[in-house]
C-alpha positions in Angstrom: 0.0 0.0 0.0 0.8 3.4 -0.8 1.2 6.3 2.2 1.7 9.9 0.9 2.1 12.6 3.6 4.1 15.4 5.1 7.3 14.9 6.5 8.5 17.6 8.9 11.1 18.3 10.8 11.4 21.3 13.9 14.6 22.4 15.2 14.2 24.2 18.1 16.2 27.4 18.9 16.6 29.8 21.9 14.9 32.3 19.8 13.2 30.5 16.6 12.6 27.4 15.0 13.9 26.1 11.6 10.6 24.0 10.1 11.0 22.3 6.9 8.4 20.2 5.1 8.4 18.1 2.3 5.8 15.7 0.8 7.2 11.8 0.1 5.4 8.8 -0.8 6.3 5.8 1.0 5.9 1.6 -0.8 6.7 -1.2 -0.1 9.7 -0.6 -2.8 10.5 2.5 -1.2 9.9 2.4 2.7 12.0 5.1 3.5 12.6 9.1 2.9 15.1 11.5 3.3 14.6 15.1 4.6 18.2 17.6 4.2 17.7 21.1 5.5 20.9 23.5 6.4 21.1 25.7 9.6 23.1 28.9 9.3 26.1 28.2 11.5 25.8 31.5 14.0 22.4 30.5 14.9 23.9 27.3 17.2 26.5 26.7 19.5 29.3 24.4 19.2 29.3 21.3 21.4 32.5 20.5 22.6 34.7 17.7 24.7 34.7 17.9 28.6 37.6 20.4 29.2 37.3 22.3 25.3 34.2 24.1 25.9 30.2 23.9 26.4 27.7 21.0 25.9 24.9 23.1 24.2 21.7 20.2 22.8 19.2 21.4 20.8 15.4 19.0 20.3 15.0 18.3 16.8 11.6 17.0 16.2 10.3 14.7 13.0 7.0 13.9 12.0 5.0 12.1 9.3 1.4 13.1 8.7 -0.9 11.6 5.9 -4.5 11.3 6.0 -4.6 8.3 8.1 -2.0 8.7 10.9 0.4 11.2 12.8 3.2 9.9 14.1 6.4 11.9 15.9 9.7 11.6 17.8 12.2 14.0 19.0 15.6 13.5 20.2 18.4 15.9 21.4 21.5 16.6 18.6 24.9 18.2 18.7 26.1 20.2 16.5 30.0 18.9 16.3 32.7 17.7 13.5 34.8 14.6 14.6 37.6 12.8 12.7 40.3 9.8 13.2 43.1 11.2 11.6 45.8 9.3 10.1 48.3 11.1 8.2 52.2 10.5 8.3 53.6 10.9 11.5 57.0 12.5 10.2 55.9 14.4 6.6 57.7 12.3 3.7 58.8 9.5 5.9 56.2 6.9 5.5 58.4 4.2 7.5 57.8 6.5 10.8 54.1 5.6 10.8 50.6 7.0 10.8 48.9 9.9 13.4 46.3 8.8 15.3 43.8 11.3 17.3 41.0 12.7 17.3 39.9 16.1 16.0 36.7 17.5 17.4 35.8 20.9 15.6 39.3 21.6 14.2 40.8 21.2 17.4 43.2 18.1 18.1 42.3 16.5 20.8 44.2 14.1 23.8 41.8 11.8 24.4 41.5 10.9 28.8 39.5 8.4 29.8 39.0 4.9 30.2 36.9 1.5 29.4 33.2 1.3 30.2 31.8 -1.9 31.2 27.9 -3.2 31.7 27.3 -1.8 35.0 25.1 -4.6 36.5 24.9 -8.1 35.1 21.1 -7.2 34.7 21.5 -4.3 32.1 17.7 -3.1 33.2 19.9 -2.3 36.4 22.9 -1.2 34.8 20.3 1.5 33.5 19.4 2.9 36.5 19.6 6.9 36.4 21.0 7.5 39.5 23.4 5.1 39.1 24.5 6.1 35.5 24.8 9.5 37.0 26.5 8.4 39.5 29.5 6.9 37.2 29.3 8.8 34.3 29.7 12.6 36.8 32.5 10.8 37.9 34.1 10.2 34.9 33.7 13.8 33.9 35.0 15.1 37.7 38.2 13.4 36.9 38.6 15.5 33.7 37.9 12.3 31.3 36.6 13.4 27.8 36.5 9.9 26.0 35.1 6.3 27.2 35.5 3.2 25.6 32.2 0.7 25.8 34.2 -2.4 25.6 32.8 -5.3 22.7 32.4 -7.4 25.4 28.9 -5.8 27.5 26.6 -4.7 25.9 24.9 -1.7 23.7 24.6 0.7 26.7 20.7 2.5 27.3 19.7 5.7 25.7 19.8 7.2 28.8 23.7 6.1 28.8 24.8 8.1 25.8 22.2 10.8 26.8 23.9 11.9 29.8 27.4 11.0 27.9 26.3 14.2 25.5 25.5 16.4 28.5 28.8 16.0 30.0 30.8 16.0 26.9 31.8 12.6 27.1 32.9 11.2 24.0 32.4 7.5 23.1 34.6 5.1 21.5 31.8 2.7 20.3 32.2 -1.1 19.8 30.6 -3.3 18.3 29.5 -6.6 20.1 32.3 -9.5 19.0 35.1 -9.9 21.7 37.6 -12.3 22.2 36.5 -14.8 19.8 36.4 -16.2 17.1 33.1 -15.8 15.2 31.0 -17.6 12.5 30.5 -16.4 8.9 27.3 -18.2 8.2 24.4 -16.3 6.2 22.2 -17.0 8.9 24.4 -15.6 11.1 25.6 -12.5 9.3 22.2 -11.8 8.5 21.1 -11.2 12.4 24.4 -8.8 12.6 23.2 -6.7 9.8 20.1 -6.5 11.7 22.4 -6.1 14.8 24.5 -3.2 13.4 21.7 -1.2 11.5 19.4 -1.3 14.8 22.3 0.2 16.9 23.8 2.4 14.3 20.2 4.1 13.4 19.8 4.6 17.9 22.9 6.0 18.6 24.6 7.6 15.3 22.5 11.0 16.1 24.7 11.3 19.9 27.3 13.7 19.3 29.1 11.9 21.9 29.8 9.1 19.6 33.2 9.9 18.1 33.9 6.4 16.3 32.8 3.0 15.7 34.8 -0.5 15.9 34.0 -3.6 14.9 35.4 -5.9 17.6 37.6 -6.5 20.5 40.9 -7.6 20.6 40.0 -10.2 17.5 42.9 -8.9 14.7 45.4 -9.3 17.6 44.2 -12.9 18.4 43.9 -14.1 15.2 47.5 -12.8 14.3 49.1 -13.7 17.7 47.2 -17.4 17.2 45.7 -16.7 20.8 42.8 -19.6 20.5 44.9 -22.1 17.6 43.0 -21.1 14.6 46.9 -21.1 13.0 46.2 -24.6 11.4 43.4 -22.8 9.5 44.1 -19.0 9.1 43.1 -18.9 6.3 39.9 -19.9 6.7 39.3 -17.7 9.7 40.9 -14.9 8.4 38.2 -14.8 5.3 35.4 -15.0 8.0 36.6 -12.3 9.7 36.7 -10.0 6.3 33.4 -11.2 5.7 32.1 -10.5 9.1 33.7 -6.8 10.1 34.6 -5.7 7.1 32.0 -6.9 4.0 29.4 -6.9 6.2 29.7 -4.3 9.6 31.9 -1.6 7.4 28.9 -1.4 4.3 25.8 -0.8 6.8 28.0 1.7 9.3 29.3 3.5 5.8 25.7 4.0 4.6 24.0 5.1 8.1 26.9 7.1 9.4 28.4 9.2 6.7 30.6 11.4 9.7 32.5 9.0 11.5 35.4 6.6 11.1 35.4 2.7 11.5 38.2 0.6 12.9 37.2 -3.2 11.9 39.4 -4.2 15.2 40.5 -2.6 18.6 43.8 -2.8 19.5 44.6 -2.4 15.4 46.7 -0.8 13.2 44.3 1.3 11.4 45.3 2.4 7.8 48.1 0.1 7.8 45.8 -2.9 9.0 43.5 -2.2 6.4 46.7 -2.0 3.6 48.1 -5.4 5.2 44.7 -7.4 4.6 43.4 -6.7 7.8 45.0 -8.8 9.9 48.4 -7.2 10.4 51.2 -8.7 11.1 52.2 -6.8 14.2 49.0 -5.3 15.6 50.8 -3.8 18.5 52.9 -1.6 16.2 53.2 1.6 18.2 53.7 3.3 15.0 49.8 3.0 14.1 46.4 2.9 15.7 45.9 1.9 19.4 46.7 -0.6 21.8 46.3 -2.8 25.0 48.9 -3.4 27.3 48.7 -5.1 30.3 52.0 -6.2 32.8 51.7 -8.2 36.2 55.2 -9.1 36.8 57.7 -6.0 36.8 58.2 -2.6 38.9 55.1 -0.6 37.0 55.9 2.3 39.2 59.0 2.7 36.6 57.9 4.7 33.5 61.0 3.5 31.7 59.1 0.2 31.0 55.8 1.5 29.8 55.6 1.0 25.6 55.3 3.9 23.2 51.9 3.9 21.0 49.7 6.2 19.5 47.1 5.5 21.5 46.7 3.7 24.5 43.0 2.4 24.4 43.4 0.0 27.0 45.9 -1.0 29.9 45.2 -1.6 33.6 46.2 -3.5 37.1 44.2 -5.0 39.6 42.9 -3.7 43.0 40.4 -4.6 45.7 37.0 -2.5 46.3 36.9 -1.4 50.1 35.6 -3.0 53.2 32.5 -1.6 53.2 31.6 -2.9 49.6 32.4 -6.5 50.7 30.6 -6.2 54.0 27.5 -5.4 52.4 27.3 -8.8 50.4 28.7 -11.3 53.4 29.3 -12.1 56.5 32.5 -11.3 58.8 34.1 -14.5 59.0 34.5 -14.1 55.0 36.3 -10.9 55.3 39.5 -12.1 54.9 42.2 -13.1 51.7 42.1 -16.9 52.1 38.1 -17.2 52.5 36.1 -19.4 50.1 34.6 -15.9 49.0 37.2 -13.9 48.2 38.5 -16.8 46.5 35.5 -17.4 44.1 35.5 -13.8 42.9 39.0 -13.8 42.1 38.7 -14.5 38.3 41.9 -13.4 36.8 44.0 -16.6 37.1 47.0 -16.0 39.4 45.0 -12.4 40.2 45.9 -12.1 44.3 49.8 -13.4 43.7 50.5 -11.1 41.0 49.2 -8.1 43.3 51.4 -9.9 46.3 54.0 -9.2 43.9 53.5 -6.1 42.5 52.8 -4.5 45.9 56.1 -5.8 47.6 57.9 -4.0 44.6 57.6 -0.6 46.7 55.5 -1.0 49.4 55.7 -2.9 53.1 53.2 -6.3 52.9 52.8 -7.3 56.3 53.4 -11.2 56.4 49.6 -11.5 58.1 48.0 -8.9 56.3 44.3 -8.1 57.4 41.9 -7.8 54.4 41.4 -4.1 54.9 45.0 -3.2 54.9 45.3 -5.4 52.1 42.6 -3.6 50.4 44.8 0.1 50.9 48.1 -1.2 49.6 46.2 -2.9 46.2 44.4 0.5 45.7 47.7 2.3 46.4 49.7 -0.2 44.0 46.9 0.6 41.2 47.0 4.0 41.3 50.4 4.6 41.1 51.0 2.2 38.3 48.2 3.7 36.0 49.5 7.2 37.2 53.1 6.5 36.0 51.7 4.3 33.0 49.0 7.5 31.9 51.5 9.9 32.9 54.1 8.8 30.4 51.2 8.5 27.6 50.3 12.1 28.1 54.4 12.7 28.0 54.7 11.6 24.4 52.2 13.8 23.0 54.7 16.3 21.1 57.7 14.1 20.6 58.5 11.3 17.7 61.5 9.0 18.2 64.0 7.6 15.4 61.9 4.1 15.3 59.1 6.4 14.4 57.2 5.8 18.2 55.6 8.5 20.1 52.9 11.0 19.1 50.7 9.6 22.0 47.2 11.2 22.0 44.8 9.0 23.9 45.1 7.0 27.0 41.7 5.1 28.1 43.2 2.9 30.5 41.0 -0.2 32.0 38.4 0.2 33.7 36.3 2.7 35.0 33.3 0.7 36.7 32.7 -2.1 38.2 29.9 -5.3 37.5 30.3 -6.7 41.0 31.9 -6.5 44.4 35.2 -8.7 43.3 38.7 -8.2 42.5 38.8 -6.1 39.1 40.6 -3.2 37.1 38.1 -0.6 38.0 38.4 2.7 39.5 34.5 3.2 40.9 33.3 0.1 42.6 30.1 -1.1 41.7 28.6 1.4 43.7 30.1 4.5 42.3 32.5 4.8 45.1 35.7 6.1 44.7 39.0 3.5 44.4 41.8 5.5 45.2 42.7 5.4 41.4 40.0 7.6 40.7 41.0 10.5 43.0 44.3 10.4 41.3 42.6 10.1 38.0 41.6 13.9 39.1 45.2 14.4 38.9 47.1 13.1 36.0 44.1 14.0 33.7 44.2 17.1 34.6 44.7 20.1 32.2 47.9 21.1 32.8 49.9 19.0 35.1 54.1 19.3 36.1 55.4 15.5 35.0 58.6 14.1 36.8 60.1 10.7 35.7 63.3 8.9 36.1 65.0 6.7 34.1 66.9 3.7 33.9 70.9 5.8 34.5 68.7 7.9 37.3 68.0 10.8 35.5 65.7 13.0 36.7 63.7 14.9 34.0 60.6 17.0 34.0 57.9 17.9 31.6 54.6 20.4 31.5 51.9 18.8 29.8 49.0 21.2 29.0 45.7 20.9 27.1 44.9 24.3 27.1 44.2 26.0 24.3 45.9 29.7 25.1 45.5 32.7 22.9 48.6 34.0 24.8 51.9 32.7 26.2 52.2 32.3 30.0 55.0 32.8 31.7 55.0 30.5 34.8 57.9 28.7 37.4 58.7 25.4 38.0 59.0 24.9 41.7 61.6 21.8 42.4 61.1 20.9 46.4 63.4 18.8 48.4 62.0 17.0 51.3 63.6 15.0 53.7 61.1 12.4 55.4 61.4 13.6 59.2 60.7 17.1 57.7 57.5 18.9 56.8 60.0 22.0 56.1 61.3 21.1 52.7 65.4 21.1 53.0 65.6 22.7 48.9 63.5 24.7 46.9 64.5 25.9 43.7 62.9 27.9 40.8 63.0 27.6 37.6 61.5 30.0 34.8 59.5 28.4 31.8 56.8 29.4 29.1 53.3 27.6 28.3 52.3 28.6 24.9 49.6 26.3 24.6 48.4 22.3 24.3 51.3 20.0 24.0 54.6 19.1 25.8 57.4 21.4 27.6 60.5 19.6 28.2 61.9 22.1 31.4 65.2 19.7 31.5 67.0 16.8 32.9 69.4 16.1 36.5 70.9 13.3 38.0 68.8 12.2 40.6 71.3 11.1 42.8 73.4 13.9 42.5 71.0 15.9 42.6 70.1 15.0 46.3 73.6 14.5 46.9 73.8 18.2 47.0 70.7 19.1 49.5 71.8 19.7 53.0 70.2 17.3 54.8 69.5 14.6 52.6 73.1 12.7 53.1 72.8 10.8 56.2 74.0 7.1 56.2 75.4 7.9 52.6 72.1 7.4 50.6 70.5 10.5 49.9 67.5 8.9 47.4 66.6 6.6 51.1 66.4 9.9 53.1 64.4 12.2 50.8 62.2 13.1 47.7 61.0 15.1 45.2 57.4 17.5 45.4 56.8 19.5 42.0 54.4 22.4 41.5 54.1 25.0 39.1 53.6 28.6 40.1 52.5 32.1 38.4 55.8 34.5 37.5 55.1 36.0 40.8 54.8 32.4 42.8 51.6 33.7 43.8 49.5 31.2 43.1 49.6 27.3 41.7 48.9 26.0 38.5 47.1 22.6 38.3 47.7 19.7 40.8 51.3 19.5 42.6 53.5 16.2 42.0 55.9 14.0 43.6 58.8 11.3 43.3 60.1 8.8 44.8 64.1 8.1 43.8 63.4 4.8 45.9 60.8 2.0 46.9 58.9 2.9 49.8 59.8 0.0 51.7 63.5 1.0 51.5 63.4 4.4 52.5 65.5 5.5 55.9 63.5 6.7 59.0 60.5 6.9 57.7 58.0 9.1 59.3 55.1 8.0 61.7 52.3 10.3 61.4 49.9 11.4 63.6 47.0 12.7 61.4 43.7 14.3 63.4 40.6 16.0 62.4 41.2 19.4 63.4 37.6 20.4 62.4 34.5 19.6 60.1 32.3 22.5 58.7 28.8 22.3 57.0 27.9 24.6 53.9 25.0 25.8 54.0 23.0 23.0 51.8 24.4 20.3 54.1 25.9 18.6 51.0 28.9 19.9 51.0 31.6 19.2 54.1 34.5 21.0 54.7 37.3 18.5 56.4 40.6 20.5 57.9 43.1 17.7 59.1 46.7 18.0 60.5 49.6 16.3 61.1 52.8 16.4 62.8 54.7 14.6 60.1 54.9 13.8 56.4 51.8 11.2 55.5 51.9 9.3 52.3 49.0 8.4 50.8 46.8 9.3 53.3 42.9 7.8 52.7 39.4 9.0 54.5 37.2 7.1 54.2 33.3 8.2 55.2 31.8 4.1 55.8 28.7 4.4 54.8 27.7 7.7 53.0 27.2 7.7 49.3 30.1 10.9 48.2 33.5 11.7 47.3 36.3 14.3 48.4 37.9 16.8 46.5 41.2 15.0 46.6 42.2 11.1 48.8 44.8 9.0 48.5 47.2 12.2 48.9 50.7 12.6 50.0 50.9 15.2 53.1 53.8 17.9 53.3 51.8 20.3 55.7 51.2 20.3 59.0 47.2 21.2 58.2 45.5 20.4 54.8 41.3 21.3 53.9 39.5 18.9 51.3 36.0 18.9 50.9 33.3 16.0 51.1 30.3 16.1 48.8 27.8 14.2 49.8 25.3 12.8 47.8 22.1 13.9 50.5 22.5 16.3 53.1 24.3 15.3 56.2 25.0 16.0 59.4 28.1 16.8 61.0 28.7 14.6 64.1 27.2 11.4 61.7 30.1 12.2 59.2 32.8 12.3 61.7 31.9 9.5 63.2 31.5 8.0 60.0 35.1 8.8 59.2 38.2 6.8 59.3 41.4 7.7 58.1 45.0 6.0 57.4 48.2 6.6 55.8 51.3 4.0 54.5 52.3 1.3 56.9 56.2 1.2 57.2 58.3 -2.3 58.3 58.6 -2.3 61.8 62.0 -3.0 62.1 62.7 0.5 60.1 63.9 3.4 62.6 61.3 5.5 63.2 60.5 9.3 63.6 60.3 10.0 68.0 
């Protein structure tokens, strides 16, 4: 039967609306129309990344309306230009590689995130506002722009990439096929068509959604012969062209005329596509992204972390807190070795590599409690994926001989949580707070002061910056020496540097040893790096004031340093604003206090900064809490702790 009728279309303005109207006749040979209409560019806003700008969403509404029925929808739009580019690396040198970044409205951007998993095993749960909010504000809070829904959850809600728009959250979209090997069949390509069209029709109006991919982790299994399809790679290999590449690639190219397609994440990109698809090397770090993962050396060490364009995945484990286990069991399983904690470990060999990785730096008491256990794994994961991002964000600018570098994305693994278990994330099922996410704040932050040493103990330090200046700034790099029995730093030196905009400032290179060699104060027992450290901050010209979040480093493991400090860390005083919501927590100490973590049991809410390293005698964060709440219920809510040092180690009196 044939339907003729209007079809309309409303896009509604601050101050007008742009209508246009078009008559179409719709069959059964042609069950679909098309309505184009332009709007002038100075009547809308630009919608931009968290960090580059504003969010502004305008309702566009459609209608058809013949003689027989009316029928309407509106959804929310962007107005937004994203692109995947990848050009030559080094102009005329095709050996050095291909770019790869996004650029959102002209602009290149880093991309800061991480990896976005279902967020209840019963996605109707997993879509719960409250709780998406609850995620998804603290992804933004922690300056991400770009998430990565991982191929092997789910297509996330509406409501998901709604809120992902409002924040300015991009989205790194997968398609559904992880880890696997998939069939070819017709019958089975057929339901992906279905599959793909379904999802690309929902979601391709988001201007959250920055680029598609057809799978996870598949190119580099079938290259590196992960599940023994070697015998027959040929066979596989021409199933997997059929399935992400003649059959995904056609309906996302035909629906979705303004974004890229990667058939495979981690890939090559360009050069994937050139070598057949399946490259050879799909870790190349001179093209596309990649996932790096390492449980058995020091990854407090940047000198081990690999170069790539973009890091799309990379992680290491922790523990959620206490609380988040006490509210699913019973005491007596509140420890290591219990049948419970057991079963949810589900990364073979999970709790002995974290044994190991935490005895690289830190003091493991030989009959650890589970809660102290807990601290040290959060510590241990947020220092590794500090270092790890921290070197990503370092190789922005630069391009070594073998072509590496020209970093411009790091999404490490993963941001949520599907249960109370053992896992990569930095929010616990919850929405609370790992550690890793307060220092997430941190080393995403817009302009942060970078220190690193390398393997011959050279001390170097970089300025990273995202900002996008429309002058230079003339600013000071403030190098502080403290001894650990001191909160009065023993050196503090200045030194004078420009910002001129987004990218890298390399402000120099020391030896580290020397360097402390030459602070009074720091030679006792002959090993300076054991008796102090370094604390970074940048200042205005007139070290009036600080520029993005201060820094440290450690020359040595924690559990080697000299006399390390025991502090004494009180609540001096807690202060209600006047909507109850937000707490103001002053704390002091008689003594330097790494790490230091507060913890409010039982009251949904985060503070402005945990996990900290204390150089002052008095410190203010603030706790927002998600309902108003009193005062004495907070403090008594409250617990706090800092590192644990060996006992045998001389002590501050």
């Amino acid at each position: 039967t044939n339907v003729t009728g209007t079809l309309s279309s409303t896009l509604v303005l601050k101050t007008y609306n742009i209508t246009t109207q078009m008559t179409v006749s719709i069959s059964p040979q042609q069950n679909n129309a098309t309505l184009v209409f332009s709007v002038p560019k100075d009547t809308v806003q630009m919608w931009w990344p968290n960090g580059y700008g504003s969010q502004p969403l305008y309702q566009l509404v459609v209608g058809f309306q013949s003689d027989r029925e009316i029928t309407q929808t509106s959804v929310r739009i962007g107005f937004r230009t994203v692109k995947l580019v990848q050009v030559d690396a080094v102009p005329n040198q095709p050996k050095k590689g291909l770019t790869f970044f996004f650029r959102v409205n002209g602009l290149a951007i880093f991309a800061k995130g991480s990896n976005y998993i279902p967020a209840h095993v019963l996605p109707e749960l997993g879509a719960e506002p409250d709780l998406l909010r609850r995620i998804l504000t603290g992804a933004r809070d922690a300056n991400m722009n770009m998430l990565r829904v991982w191929g092997g959850g789910i297509y996330e809600s509406d409501l998901f990439y709604q809120i992902c728009d409002e924040l300015g959250i991009l989205i790194w979209q997968d398609m559904m096929f992880a880890c696997s090997m998939y069939p070819a069949t017709d019958e089975f390509l057929a339901t992906v068509a279905t599959e793909v069209t379904q999802q690309i029709q929902r979601l391709q109006h988001h201007p959250s959604v920055a680029i598609w991919a057809g799978n996870n982790e598949n190119e580099a299994a079938l290259a590196g012969n992960w599940y023994g399809t070697q015998a027959n790679f040929s066979i596989f290999k021409a199933d997997y062209i059929k399935l992400y590449v003649d059959t995904i690639q056609p309906i996302i190219q035909k629906l979705d005329k303004t974004r890229s397609y990667v058939t495979s994440s981690p890939s090559n990109g360009q050069e994937s596509e050139k070598e057949g698809y399946i490259a050879h090397n799909p870790y190349d770090g001179r093209y596309g992204d990649l996932h790096w993962y390492e449980y058995t050396l020091n990854l407090w060490k940047s000198a081990i972390v690999p170069k790539t364009r973009f890091a799309s995945e990379y992680g290491i484990m922790s523990l959620p807190s206490l609380e988040s286990f006490s509210n699913i069991t019973l005491p007596e399983d509140l420890s290591l070795s219990s049948e419970l904690m057991m079963s949810r470990q589900h990364h073979l060999g999970g709790y002995m590599q974290m044994i190991f990785e935490i005895q690289y730096n830190l003091y493991l008491p030989v009959n650890v409690d589970l809660d102290t256990f807990i601290y040290l794994s959060q510590i241990n994961q947020a220092m590794s994926i500090k270092t790890e991002t921290e070197s990503y964000r370092r190789e922005r600018s630069s391009v070594d001989s073998a072509g590496e570098g020209l970093t411009m994305g790091a999404l490490y693994w993963q941001l949520n949580d599907v249960w109370q278990a053992p896992s990569w994330s930095s929010l616990e099922l919850s929405g609370k707070w790992k550690m890793l996410h307060y220092f997430a704040v941190d080393f995403f932050a817009p302009v942060l002061v970078s220190p690193s040493i390398n393997v011959i103990k050279q001390l170097r330090v970089h300025v990273i910056s995202d900002l996008q200046l429309h002058s230079s700034l003339n600013l000071l790099l403030q190098i502080s020496v403290y001894n650990w029995q001191s909160l009065t730093p023993v050196s503090t030196q200045l030194y004078p540097f420009t910002l001129k905009g987004a990218g890298v400032v390399d402000l120099g290179s020391w030896n580290s040893e020397s360097y402390l060699r030459s602070v009074e104060g720091c030679q006792a027992g002959g090993h300076p790096e054991k008796n102090c450290f370094f604390y970074f901050s940048i200042l205005s010209s007139n070290a009036s004031t600080t520029l993005g979040p201060n820094n440290f480093l450690f020359p040595v493991a924690l559990r080697s340093i000299n006399s390390p400090p025991k502090a004494n860390i009180q609540v001096v005083d807690v202060k209600a604003l006047k909507n109850g919501q937000e707490l103001i927590v002053t704390l002091g100490s008689d003594a330097i206090a790494p790490f230091v973590w507060l913890d409010a049991v039982g009251i949904a809410g985060h503070f402005s900064h945990n996990g900290f390293l204390l150089v002052t005698n008095s410190t203010q964060l603030t706790f927002s809490a998600e309902k108003p709440i009193n005062v004495q219920a907070f403090r008594s809510s409250l617990k706090i702790r800092s590192l644990l040092f060996p006992p045998n180690a001389s002590r501050r009196k």
